[in-house]
Residue frames as qw, qx, qy, qz and C-alpha x, y, z in Angstrom:
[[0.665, 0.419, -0.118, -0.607, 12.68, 4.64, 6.96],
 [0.718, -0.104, 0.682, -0.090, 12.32, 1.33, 5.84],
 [0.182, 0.340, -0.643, -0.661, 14.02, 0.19, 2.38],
 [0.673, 0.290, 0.604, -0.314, 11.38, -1.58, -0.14],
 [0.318, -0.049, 0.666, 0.673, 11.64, -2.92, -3.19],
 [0.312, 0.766, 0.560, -0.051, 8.38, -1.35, -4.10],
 [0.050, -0.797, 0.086, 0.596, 10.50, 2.04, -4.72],
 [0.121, -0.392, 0.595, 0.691, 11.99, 0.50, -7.77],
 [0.334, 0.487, 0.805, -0.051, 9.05, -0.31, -8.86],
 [0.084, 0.854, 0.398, -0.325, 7.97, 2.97, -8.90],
 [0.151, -0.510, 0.500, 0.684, 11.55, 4.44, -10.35],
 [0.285, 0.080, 0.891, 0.345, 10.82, 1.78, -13.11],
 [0.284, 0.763, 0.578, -0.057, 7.13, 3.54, -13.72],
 [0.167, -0.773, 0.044, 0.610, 8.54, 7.16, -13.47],
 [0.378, -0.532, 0.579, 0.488, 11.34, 6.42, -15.91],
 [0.245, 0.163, 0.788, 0.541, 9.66, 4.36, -18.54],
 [0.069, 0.710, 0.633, -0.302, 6.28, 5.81, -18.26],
 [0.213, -0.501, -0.605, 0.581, 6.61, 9.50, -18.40],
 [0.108, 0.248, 0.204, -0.941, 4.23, 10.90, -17.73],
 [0.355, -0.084, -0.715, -0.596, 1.95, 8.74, -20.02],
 [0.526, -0.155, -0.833, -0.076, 0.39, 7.47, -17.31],
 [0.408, -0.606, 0.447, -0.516, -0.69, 7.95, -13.37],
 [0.462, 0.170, -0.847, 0.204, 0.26, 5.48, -11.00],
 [0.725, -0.341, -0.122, -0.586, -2.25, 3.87, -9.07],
 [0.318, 0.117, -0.864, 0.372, -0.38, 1.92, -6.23],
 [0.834, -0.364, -0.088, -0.405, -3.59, -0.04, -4.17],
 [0.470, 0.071, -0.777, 0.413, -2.84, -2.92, -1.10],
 [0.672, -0.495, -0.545, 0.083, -3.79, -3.73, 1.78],
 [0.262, -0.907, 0.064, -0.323, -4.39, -1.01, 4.58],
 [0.679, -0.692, 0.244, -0.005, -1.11, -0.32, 6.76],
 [0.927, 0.074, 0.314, 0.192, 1.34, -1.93, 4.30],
 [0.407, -0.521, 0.130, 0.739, 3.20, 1.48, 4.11],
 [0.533, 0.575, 0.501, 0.367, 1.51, 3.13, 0.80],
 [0.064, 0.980, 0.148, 0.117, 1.22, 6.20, 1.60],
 [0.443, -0.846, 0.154, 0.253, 4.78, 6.50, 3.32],
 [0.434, -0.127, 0.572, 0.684, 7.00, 5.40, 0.42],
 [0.249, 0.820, 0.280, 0.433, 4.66, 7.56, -2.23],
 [0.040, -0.999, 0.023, -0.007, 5.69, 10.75, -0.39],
 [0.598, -0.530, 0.480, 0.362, 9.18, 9.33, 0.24],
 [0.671, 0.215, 0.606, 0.370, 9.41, 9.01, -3.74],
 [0.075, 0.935, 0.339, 0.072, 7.71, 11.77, -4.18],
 [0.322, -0.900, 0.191, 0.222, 10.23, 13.66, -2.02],
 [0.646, -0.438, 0.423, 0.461, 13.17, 12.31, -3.34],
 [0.559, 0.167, 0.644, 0.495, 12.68, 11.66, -7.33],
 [0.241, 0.769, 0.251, 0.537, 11.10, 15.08, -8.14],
 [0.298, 0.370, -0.134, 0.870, 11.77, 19.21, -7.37],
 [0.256, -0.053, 0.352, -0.899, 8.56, 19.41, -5.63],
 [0.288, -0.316, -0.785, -0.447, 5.28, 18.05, -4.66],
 [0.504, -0.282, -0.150, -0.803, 1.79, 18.17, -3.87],
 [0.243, -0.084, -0.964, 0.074, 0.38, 15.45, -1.48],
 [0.554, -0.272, -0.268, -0.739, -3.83, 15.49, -1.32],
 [0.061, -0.009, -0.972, 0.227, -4.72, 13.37, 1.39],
 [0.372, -0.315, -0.450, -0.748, -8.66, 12.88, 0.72],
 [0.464, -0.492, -0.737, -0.010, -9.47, 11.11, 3.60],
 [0.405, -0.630, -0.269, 0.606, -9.00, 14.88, 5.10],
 [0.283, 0.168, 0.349, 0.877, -8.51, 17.02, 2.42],
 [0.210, 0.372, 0.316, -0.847, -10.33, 20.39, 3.09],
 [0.529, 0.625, 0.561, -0.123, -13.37, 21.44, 1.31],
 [0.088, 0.783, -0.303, -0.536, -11.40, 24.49, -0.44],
 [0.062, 0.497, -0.745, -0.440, -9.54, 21.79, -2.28],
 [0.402, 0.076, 0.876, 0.256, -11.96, 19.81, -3.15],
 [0.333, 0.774, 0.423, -0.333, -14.02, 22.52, -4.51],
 [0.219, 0.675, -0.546, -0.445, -11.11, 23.15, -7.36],
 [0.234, -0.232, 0.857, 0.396, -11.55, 20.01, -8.34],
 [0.316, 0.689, 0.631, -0.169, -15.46, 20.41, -9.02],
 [0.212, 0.856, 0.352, -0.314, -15.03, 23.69, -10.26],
 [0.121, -0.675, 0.567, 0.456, -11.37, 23.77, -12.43],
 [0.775, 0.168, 0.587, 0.164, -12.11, 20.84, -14.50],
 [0.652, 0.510, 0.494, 0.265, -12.35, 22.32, -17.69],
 [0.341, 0.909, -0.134, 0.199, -9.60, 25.15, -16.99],
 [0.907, -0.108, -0.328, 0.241, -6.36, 23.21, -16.13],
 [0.306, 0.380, -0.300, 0.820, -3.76, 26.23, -16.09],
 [0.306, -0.577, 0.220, -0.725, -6.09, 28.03, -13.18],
 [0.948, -0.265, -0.174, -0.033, -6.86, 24.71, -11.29],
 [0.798, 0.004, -0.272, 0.539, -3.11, 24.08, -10.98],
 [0.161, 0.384, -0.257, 0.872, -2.23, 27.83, -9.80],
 [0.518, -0.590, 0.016, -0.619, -4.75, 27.57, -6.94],
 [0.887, -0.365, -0.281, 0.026, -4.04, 24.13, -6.00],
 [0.675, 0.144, -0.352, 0.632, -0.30, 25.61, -5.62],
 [0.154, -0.540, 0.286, -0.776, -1.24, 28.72, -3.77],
 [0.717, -0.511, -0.199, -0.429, -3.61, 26.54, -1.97],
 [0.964, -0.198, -0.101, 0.148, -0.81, 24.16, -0.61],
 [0.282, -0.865, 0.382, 0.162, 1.68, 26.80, -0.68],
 [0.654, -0.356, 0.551, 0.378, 4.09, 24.96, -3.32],
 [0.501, 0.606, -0.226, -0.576, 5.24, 25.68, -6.58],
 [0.898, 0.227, 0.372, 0.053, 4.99, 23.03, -9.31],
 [0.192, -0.628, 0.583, 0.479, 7.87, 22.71, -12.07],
 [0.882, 0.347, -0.140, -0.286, 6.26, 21.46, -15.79],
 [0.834, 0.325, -0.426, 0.135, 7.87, 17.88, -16.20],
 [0.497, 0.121, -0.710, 0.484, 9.47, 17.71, -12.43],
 [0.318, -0.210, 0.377, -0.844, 6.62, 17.84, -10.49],
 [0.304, -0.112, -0.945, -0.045, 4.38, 15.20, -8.92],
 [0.594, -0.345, 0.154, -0.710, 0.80, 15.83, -7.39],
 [0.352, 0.034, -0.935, 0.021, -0.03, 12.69, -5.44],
 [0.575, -0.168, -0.514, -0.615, -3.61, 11.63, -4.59],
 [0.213, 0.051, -0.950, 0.222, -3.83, 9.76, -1.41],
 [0.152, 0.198, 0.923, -0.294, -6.36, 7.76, -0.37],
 [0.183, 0.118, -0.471, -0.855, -8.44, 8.49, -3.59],
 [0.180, -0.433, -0.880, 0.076, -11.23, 6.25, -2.60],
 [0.195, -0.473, -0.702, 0.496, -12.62, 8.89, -0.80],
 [0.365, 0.783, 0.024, -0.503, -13.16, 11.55, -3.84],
 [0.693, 0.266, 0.664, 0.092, -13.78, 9.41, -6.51],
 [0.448, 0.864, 0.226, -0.039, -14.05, 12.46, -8.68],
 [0.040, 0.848, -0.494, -0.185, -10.17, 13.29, -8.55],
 [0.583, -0.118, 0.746, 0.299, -9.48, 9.69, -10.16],
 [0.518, 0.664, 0.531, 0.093, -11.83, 10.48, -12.75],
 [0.015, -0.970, 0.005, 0.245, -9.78, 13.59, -13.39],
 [0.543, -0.346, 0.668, 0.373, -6.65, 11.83, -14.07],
 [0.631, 0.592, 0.474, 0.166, -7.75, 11.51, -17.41],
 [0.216, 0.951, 0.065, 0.212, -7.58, 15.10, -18.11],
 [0.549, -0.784, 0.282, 0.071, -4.45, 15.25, -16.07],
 [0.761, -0.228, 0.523, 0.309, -2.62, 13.22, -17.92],
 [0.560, 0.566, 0.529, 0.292, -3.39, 14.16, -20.77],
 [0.035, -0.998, 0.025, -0.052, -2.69, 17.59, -20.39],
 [0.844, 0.256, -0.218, 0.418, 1.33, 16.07, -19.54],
 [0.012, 0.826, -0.440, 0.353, 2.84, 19.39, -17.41],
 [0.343, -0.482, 0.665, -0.455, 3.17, 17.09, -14.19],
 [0.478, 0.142, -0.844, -0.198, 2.99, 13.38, -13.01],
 [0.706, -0.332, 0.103, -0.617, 0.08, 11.80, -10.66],
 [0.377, 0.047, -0.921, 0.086, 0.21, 8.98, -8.18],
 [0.630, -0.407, -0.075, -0.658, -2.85, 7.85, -6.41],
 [0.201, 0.112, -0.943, 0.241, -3.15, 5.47, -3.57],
 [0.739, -0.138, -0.207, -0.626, -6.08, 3.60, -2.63],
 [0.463, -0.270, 0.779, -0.324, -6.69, 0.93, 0.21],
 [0.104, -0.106, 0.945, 0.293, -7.44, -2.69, -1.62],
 [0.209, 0.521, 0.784, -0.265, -11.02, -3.08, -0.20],
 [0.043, -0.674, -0.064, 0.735, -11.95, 0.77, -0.83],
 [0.073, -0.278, 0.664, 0.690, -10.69, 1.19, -4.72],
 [0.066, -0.283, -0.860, -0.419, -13.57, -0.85, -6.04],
 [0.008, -0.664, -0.746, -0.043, -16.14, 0.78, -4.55],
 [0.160, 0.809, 0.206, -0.526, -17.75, 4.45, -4.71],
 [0.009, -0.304, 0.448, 0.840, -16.97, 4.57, -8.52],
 [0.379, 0.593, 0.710, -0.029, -20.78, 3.91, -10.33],
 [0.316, 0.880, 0.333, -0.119, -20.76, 7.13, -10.96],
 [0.026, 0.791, -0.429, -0.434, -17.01, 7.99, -12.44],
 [0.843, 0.505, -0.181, -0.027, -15.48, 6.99, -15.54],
 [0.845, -0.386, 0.296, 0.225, -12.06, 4.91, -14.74],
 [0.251, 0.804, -0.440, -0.312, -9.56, 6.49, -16.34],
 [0.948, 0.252, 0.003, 0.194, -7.39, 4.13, -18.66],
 [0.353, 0.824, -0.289, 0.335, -4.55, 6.20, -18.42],
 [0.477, -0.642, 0.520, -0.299, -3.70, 4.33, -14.63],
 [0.653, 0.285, -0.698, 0.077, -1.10, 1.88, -14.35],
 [0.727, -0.563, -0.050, -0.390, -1.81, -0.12, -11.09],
 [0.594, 0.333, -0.722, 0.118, 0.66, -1.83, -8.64],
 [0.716, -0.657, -0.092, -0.216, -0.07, -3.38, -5.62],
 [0.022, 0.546, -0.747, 0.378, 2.19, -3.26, -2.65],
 [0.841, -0.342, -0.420, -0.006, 2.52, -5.94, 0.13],
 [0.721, -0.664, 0.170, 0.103, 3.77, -6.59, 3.56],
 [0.002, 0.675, -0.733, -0.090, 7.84, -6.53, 3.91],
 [0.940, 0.040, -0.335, -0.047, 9.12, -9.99, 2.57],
 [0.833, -0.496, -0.072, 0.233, 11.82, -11.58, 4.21],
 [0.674, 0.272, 0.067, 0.683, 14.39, -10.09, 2.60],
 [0.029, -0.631, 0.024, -0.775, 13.45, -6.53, 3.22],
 [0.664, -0.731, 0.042, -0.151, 12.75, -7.26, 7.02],
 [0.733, -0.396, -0.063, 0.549, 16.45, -8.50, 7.09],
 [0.232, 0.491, 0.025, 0.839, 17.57, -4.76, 5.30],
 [0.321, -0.845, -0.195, -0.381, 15.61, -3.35, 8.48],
 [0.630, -0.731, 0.215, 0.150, 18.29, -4.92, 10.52],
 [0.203, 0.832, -0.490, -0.159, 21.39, -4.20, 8.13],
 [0.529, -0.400, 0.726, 0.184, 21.89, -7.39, 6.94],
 [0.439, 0.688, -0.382, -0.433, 22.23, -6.33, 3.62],
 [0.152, 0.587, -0.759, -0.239, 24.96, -8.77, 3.71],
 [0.323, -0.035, 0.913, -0.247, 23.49, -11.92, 4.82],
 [0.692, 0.482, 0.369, -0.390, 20.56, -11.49, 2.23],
 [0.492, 0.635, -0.546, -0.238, 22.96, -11.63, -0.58],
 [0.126, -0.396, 0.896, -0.158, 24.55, -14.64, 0.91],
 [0.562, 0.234, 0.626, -0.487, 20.99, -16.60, 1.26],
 [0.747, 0.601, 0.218, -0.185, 20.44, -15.63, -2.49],
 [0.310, 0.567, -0.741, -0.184, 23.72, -16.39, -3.84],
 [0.077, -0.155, 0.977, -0.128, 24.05, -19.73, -2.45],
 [0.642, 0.360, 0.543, -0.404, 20.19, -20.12, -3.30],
 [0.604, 0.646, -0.298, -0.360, 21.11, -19.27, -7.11],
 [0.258, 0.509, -0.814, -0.104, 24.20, -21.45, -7.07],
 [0.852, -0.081, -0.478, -0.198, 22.90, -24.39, -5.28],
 [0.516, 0.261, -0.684, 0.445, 25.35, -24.19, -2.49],
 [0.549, -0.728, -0.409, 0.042, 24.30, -24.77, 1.54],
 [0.026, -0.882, 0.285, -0.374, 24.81, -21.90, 3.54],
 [0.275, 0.342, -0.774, 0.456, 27.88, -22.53, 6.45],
 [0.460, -0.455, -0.756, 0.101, 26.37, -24.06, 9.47],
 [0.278, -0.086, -0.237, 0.927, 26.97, -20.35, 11.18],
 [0.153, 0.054, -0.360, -0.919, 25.03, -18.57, 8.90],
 [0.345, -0.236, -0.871, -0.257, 22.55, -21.32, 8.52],
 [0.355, -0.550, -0.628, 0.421, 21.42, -20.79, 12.27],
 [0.170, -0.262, -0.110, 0.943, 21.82, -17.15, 12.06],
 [0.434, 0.110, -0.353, -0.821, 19.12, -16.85, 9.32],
 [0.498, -0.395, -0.752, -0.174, 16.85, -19.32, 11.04],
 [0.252, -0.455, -0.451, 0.726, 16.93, -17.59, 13.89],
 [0.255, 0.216, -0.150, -0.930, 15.78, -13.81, 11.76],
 [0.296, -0.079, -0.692, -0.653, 13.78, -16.14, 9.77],
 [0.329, -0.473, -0.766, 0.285, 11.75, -16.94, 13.36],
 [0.024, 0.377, 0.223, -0.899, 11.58, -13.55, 14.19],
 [0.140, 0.063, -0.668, -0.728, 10.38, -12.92, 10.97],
 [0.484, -0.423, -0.649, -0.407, 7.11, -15.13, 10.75],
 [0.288, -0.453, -0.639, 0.551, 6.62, -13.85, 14.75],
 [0.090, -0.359, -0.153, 0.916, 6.75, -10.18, 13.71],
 [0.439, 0.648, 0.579, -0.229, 5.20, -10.48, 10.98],
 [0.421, 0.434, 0.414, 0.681, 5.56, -7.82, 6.97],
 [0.145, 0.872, 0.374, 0.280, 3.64, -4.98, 8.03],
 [0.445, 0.496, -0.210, 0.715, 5.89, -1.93, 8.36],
 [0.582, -0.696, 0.080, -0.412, 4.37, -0.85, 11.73],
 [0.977, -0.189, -0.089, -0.031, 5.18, -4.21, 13.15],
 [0.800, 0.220, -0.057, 0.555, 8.76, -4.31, 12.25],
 [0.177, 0.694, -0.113, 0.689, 9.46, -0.96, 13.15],
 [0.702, -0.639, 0.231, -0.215, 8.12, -1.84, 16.88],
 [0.956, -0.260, -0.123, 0.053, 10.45, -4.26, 16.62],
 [0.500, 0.406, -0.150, 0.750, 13.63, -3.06, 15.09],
 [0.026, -0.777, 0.054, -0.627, 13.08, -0.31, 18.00],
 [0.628, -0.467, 0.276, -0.557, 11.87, -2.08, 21.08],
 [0.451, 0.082, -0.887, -0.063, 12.73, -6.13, 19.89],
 [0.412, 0.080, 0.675, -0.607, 9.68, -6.53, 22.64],
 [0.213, -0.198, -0.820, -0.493, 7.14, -9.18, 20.58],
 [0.102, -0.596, -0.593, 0.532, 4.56, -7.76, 23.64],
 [0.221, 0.551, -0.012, -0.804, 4.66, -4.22, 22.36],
 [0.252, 0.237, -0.693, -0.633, 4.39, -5.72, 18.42],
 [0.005, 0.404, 0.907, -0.119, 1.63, -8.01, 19.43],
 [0.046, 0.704, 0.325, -0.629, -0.20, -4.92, 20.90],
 [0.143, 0.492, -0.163, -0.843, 0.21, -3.42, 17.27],
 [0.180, -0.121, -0.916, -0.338, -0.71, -6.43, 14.82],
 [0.002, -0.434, -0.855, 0.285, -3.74, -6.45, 17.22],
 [0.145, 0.707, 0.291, -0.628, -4.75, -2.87, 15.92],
 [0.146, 0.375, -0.534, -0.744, -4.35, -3.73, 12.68],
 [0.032, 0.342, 0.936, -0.072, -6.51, -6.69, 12.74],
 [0.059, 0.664, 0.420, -0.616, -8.96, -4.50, 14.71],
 [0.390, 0.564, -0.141, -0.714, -9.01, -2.12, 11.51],
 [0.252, 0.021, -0.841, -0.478, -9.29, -5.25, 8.74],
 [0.010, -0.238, -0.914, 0.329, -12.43, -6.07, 11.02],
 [0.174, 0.615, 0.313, -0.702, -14.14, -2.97, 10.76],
 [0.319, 0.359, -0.535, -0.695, -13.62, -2.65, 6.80],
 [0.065, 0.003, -0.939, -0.337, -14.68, -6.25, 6.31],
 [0.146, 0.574, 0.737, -0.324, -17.83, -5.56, 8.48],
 [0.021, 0.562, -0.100, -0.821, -17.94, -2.05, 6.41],
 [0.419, 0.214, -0.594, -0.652, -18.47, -3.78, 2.87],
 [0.211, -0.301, -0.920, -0.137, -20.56, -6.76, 3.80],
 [0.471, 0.007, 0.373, -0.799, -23.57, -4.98, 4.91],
 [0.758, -0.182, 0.195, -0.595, -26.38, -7.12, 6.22],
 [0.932, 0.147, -0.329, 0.043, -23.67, -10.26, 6.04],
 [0.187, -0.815, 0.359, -0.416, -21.66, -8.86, 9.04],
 [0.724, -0.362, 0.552, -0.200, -21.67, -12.27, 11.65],
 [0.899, 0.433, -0.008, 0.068, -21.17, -14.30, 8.21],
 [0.733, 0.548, -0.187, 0.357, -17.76, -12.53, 7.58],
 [0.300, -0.694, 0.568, -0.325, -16.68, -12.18, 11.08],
 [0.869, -0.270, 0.372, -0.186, -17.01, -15.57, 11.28],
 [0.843, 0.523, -0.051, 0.117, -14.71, -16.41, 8.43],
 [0.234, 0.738, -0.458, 0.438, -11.99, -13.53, 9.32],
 [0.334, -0.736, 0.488, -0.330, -11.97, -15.31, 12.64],
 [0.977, 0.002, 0.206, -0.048, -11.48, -18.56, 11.23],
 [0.791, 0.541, -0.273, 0.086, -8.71, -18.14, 9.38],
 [0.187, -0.714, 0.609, -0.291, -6.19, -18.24, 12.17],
 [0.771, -0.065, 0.615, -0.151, -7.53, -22.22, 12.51],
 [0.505, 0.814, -0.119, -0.261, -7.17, -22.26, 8.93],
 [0.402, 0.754, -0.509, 0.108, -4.00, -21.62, 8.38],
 [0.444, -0.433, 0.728, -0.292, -2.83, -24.40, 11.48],
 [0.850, 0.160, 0.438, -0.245, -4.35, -27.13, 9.40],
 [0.498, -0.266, 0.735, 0.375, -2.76, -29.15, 6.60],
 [0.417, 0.480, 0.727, 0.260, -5.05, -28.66, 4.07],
 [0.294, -0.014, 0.314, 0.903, -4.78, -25.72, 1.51],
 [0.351, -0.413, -0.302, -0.784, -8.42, -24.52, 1.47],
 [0.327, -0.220, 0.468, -0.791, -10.86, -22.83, 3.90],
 [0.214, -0.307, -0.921, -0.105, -13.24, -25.50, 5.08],
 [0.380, -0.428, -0.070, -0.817, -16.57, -23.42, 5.62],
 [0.763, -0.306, -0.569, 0.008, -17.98, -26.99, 7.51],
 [0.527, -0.024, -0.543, 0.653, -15.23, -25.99, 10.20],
 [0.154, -0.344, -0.169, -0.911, -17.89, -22.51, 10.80],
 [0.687, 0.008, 0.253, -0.681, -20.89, -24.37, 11.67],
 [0.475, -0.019, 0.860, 0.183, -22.26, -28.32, 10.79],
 [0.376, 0.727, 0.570, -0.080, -24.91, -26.35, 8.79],
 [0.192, -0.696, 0.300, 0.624, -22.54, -23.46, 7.20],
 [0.666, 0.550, 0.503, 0.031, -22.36, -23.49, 3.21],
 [0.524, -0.059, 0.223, 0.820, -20.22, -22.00, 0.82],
 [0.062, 0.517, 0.432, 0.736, -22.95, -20.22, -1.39],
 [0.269, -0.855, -0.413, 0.161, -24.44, -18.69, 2.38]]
């Protein structure tokens, strides 16, 4: 399991928070939401629940249609339903990929408010913003987005705990690292921008150190940011393929914004 500083994030909600609140942790697809919510989940309470909507049976979503406005029987089904008992005030129900039954964000309201148990939802970046016309957005969600591993947490994948302190001491203090060291953390710090943040990635590597096999997975993450981007731009599809596959030229160029010109000689920002 890969260590992230997103966990203390979450401690940091848990702790100051509770229970005023649900946590609504959104990001970019693949970027390991769902596996450090259940890993929190698992660790920081007595027991949880873990909805995954993008599969969740009908049974369970038919207690949330049909429990709304009787909380005690709602919760004693969802626990028979899932086969776990809840504990008032050390129990966590967690929501994943809420996008996809809009109506169990809009619940959160009443959830909270009600105070037995604590709620975390997770919700792909793109996704989140859309199917909610028809629910009220609960105020009661504090939001945090995750990201890709930084460098620091890709060297904790290979236990060099110690060498990341070293990097940021001698960044705080002002002092250059030995020449040893120096090379040693240019060298990770290549790997690094090869392998890439996303927790897939790194894990091929840290297993296999083959940048073949980790290629082969970056490429199937791509492959899914393609399909979403073509997914929300209906009837602008070739428009924003043509962007997402620009940015790889992009980013090779010296200059700090996307040049649309670089598209087409006839291309436009406002097209």
């Amino acid at each position: 399991m890969l260590r992230r500083k997103f966990y203390q994030k979450m401690l940091d909600w848990k702790n100051a928070d509770r229970g005023s609140t649900a946590l609504l942790v959104t990001g970019a697809r693949r970027v390991g939401k769902s596996t450090i919510v259940e890993e929190f989940a698992r660790n920081e309470y007595k027991s949880y629940i873990l909805i995954d909507f993008s599969q969740a049976s009908k049974d369970a979503l038919r207690l949330f249609e049909d429990y709304r406005s009787d909380l005690s029987t709602f919760f004693t089904y969802i626990s028979a339903l899932y086969g776990v008992k809840l504990y008032n005030r050390e129990s966590v129900m967690v929501f994943d990929e809420v996008q996809f039954f809009p109506q169990a964000r809009e619940f959160v309201k009443q959830l909270v408010a009600d105070g037995r148990y604590d709620y975390i939802e997770t919700g792909s970046l793109l996704s989140i913003k859309h199917n909610v016309e028809t629910i009220l957005i609960p105020s009661e969600e504090q939001e945090e987005r995750m990201y890709p591993l930084d460098f620091e947490e890709f060297l904790w994948a290979f236990g060099e705990e110690n060498l990341s302190k070293v990097i940021k001491d001698s960044f705080d203090e002002l002092n250059p690292l030995p020449d040893v060291l120096h090379k040693k953390a240019m060298r990770l710090f290549r790997e690094y921008m090869l392998v890439g943040g996303m927790p897939q990635s790194v894990n091929e590597y840290v297993d296999s150190r083959d940048f073949a096999r980790v290629d082969r997975v970056k490429r199937r993450i791509l492959s899914l940011y393609r399909q979403d981007a073509a997914k929300f731009a209906k009837g602008y599809e070739m428009k924003v393929m043509s962007v997402f596959d620009g940015i790889p030229a992009q980013l090779s160029r010296h200059e700090k914004r996307y040049r649309i010109t670089s598209l087409g000689k006839n291309a436009r920002m406002r097209d």
